[in-house]
N, C-alpha and C positions, 0 to 999 in steps of 0.2 A: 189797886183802887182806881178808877175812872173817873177822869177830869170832867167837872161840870162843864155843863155846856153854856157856850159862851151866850150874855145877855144880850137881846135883841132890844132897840131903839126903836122907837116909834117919832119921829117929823113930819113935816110938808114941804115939796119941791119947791123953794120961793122963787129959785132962778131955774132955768133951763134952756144951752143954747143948743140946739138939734140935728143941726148944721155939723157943730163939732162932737156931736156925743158927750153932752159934760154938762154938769150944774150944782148947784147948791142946796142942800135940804138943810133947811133950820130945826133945830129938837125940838119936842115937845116941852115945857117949861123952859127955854131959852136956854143961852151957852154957844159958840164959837158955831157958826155955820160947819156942815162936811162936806168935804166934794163926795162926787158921786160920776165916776164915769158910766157910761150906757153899758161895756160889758161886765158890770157889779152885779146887774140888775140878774136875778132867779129865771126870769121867764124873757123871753125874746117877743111873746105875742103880740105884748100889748108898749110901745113906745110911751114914755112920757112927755108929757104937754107943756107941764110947771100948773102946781097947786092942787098934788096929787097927795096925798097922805101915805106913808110908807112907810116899814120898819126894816131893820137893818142889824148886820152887827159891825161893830165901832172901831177900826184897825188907825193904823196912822202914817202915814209914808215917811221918807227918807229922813225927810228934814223935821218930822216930826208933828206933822201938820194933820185934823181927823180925816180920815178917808170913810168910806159906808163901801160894805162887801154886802154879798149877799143881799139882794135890795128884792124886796118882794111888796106888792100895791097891798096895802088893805083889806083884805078878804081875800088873798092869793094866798095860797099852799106854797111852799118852798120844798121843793122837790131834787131829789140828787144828783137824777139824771139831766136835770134844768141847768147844773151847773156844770157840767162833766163836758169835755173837749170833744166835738162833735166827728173828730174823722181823724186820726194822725197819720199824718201823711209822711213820715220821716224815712219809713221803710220803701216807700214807693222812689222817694227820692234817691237814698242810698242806693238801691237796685237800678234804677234808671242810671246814675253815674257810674256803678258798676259795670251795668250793659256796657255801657261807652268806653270804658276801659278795655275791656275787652276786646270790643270792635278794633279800640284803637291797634292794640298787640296783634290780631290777626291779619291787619293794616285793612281791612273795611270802612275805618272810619277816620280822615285823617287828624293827626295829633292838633292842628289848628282850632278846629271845627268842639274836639273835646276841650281844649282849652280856653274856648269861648265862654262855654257851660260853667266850667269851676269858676271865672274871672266874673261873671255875672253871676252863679249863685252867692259871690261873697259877698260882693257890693249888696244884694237883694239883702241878705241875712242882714248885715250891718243899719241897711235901711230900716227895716222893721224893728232891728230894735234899738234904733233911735230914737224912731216914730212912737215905741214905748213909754223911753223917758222921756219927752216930752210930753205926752199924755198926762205921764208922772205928776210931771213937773209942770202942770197947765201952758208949755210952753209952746211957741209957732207949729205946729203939724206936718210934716209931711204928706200930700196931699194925696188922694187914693189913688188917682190917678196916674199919678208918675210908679204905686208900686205896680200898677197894671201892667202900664209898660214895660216895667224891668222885667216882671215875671215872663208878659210876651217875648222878649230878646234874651228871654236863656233861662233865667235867675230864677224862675219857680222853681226847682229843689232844692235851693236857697231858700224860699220863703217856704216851703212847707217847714224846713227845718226850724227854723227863727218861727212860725207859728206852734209849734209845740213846744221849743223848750222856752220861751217866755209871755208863752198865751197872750198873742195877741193876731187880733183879726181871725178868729176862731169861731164867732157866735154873730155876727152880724150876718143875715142873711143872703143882704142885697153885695155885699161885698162876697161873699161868698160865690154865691153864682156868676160875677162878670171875673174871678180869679180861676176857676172850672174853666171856664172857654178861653181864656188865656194861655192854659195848659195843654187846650186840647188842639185850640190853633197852632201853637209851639209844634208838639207833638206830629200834628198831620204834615206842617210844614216840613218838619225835619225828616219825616217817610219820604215826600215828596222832593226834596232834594237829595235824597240818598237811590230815588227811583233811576232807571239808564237814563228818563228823559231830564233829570235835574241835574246827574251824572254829566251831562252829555254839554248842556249848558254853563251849570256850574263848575265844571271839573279844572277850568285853567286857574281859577280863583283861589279855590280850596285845597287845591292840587290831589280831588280826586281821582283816581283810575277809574 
């Protein structure tokens, strides 16, 4: 037999700060305000403002407190694919550290250089899902910025990972496309000192041949 489907809530955004992704929708006939993080929301199109009318279904976090999933505007469709993780990048990661693994054993690539990558994909991973629970936990943020960073110094197959297995930073756009060029500068970087001429430069540092 097939579980009903869970009941959708209808409120109005009374709070919303935009800045951190996050606000408050009060119910329709009143009752205990819900948070509502920005990746709840069904659709990414359209951002909220505050004193938006919306329905929702009704979960609760850690501590017990209502949260609102699934958040769609008022004459918005809730759609599957609206909520589905936009790109898993876990394989790409795993395969890139792989690569480097290998490199390292044929000695192409020296053990330093790969043990950079693990030492910043951990730190990245652990970043992200901090940044999680604090979300969780409406607490201080980690600011996007700094994971930009870590991801440029190595740590991106660290955050792909920590992006798939506790979905976070998966659906925000604008975050999405300056984490893309983080990866791709990394990436061209690392061609380019593995090239004779970064070789050539680089080599007494790294102790490449």
């Amino acid at each position: 037999m097939r579980n009903q489907k869970a009941p959708r809530y209808q409120g109005r955004i009374t709070s919303w700060k935009d800045n951190e992704g996050f606000g408050f929708i009060t119910p329709n006939g009143g009752g205990p305000t819900v948070f509502v993080h920005i990746n709840s929301f069904a659709s990414r199109r359209k951002r909220p403002a505050g004193n938006e009318i919306v329905t929702y279904h009704l979960t609760a976090n850690a501590a017990g407190q209502p949260r609102a999933e699934h958040v769609a505007f008022v004459g918005a469709v809730v759609r599957r694919a609206a909520l589905a993780v936009p790109f898993n990048g876990v394989p790409l990661a795993l395969g890139f550290l792989a690569l480097m693994g290998l490199l390292v054993a044929l000695h192409q690539v020296p053990a330093r250089l790969f043990g950079a990558y693990l030492v910043m994909s951990v730190l990245t991973f652990f970043a992200y899902c901090g940044d999680k629970a604090a979300a969780k936990a409406n607490r201080r943020r980690t600011p996007e910025d700094t994971l930009h960073l870590m991801a440029l110094a190595g740590g991106w197959p660290g955050a792909f990972i920590a992006q798939q297995m506790v979905r976070h930073k998966t659906s925000k756009q604008a975050f999405r496309t300056v984490f893309w060029w983080t990866v791709a500068i990394n990436c061209v970087a690392l061609a380019a000192l593995m090239a004779p001429a970064g070789r050539e430069l680089f080599g007494p540092i790294l102790g490449l041949r």
